[in-house]
N, C-alpha and C positions, 0 to 999 in steps of 0.2 A: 504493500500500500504506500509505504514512504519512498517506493521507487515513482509511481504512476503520481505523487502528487509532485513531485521533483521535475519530473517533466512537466506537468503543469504551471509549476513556478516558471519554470525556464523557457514558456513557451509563453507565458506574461511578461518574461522579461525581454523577451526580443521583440515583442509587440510596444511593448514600453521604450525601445528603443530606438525602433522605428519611427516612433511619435518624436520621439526625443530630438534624434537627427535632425527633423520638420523644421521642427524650432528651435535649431541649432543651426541649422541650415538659412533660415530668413532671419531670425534674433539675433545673433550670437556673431557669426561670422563678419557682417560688416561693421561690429564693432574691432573684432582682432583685424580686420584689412585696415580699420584709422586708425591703430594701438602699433602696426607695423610701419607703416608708412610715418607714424609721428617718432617711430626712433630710426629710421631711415634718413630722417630730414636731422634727427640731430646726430646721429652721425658722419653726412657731408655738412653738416656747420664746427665739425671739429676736424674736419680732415680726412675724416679715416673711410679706409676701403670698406662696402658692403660685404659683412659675412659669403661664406660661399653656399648657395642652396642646396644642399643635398637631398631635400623631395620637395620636389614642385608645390607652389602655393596650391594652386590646381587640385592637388591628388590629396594633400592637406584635408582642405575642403567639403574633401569628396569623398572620395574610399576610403584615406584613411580616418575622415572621421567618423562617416559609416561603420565601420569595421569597430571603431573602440568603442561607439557609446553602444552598437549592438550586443559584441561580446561583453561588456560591462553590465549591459541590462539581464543579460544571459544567466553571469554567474549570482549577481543579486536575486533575481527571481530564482533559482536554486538555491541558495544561502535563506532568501524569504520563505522557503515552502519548509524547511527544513525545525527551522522555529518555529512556522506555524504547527505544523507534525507534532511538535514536543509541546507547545501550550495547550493546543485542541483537547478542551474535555476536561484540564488542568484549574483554568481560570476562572471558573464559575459554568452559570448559566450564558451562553454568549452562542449565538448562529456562528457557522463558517464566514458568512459574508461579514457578520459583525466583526469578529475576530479578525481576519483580514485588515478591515480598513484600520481597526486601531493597532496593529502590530507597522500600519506603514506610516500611521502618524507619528508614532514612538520610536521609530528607527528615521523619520525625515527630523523630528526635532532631535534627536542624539545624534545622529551621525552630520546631518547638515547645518539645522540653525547653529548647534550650540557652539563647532568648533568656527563657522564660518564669523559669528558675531566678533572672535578674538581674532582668529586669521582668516581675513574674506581673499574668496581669490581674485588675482591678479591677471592682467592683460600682458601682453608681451611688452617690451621694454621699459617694464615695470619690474624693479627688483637686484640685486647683484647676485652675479653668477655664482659668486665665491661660497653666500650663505643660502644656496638650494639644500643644502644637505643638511643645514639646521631648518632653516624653515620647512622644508616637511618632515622631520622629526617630530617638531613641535605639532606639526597639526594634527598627525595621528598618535601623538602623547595626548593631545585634549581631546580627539576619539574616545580613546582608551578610557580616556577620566569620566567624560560622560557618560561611556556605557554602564562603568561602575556606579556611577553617580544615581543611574537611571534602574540600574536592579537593585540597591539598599534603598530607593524611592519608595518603587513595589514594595518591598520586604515589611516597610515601615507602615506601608496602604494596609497591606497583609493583616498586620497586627491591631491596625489601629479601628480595623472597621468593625472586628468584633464588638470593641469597645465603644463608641464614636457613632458608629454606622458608616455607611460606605462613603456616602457624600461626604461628611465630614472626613473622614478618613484621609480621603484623595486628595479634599481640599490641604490638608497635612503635610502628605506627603508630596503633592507639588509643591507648595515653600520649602521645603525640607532640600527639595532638587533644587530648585531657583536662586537657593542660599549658599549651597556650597556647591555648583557653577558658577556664581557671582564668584565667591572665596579665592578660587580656583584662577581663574579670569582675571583676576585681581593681581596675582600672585606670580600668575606665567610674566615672561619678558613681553616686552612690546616690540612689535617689529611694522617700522614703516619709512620704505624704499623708494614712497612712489617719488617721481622727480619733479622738484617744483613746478617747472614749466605743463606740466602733465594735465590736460583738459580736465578738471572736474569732472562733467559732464557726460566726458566717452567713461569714466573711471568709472561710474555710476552705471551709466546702460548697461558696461561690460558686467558685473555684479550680480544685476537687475536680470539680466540672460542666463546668468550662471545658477543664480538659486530657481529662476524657469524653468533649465530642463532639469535639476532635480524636484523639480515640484511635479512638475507632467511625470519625471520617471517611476517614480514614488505613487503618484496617487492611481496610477494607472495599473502599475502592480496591484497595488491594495485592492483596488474594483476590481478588476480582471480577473485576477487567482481567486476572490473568494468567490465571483461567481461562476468559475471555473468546477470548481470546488463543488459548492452549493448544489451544483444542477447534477452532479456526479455521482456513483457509490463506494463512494472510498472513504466517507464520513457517515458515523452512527449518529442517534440522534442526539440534539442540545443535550448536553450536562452528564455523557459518559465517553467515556476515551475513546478517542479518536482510532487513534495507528497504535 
């Protein structure tokens, strides 16, 4: 069963990739061709020769952006079906479809708002070369902090709603998250490279594009797998274990 809902995932995530592309493809893109073109111009205003192209803007664009945000949607929706597999039947009374959409709201605010708030991504000639190997360190160290941050949240929901009741409960344990994220955020270094001269505005679209297609790629898994799922027999009914 957790082979057939695996494909399931992985077949939500290359749908969600596809989407992705769409609007990566008209969003996204002609902001990195003014984020290129604006460190091109300051490159011949210091002299210096144009890097050499080793894959055409073109194929960029095209295939090889196709190619990553598909394969990327791919291994997510396999990775999403995988959790969901293990929560199903775990987490209370809760549909397949229900379950779904809040397993990809709790993986879009963990894995994207929270690290993006501290390190938002950047456009091309934005950034020094030298410190790529610390700043993504750091982004997937504040990954890491939030997933933990995000399962002692639960743990804390867990306990509290015996006592509390569930609404109160939750309401708990998201300050509980919001508090020691904030701590956390607080605490990390700050990193920012962008260069004075550097448009606001493209810096801002680019951003704005980028938390986009994690937003399509995400919500799209979420609805797709669970009513993938839902309309399927590979789930028993609400409130006993799944897989």
């Amino acid at each position: 069963m957790v082979g057939k809902l695996l494909v399931r995932g992985m077949l939500a995530g290359i749908a969600a990739g596809l989407l992705t592309f769409s609007f990566a493809k008209v969003v996204g893109e002609p902001q990195v061709d003014q984020a290129i073109s604006f460190e091109e111009k300051a490159d011949a205003a210091k002299g210096e020769a144009p890097e050499p192209e080793i894959v055409s803007r073109e194929t960029q664009a095209g295939l090889g952006l196709l190619t990553g945000v598909v394969t990327y949607g791919a291994a997510i929706g396999g990775l999403f079906s995988l959790v969901f597999a293990f929560a199903y039947g775990r987490v209370g009374v809760v549909s397949a479809r229900a379950l779904s959409a809040w397993l990809a709201l709790g993986a879009f605010i963990t894995i994207v708002i929270v690290p993006n708030i501290k390190y938002p991504a950047n456009p091309p000639s934005v950034g020094d070369p030298e410190t790529i190997g610390a700043r993504t360190g750091l982004f997937f160290l504040m990954i890491a902090i939030s997933l933990a941050a995000m399962v002692f949240s639960l743990k804390v929901r867990r306990r509290l709603a015996v006592q509390l009741g569930a609404w109160n409960g939750s309401i708990v344990a998201a300050v509980v998250f919001v508090v020691m994220i904030a701590a956390v955020q607080l605490s990390m270094p700050v990193i920012n490279e962008v260069p004075a001269a550097f448009p606001a505005v493209l810096l801002w679209k680019f951003r704005v594009a980028a938390i986009g297609m994690q937003v399509i790629m995400w919500t799209t898994i979420g609805l797709l797998f669970g009513a993938l799922v839902e309309r399927s027999a590979f789930v028993r009914p609400i409130g006993r274990a799944a897989v």
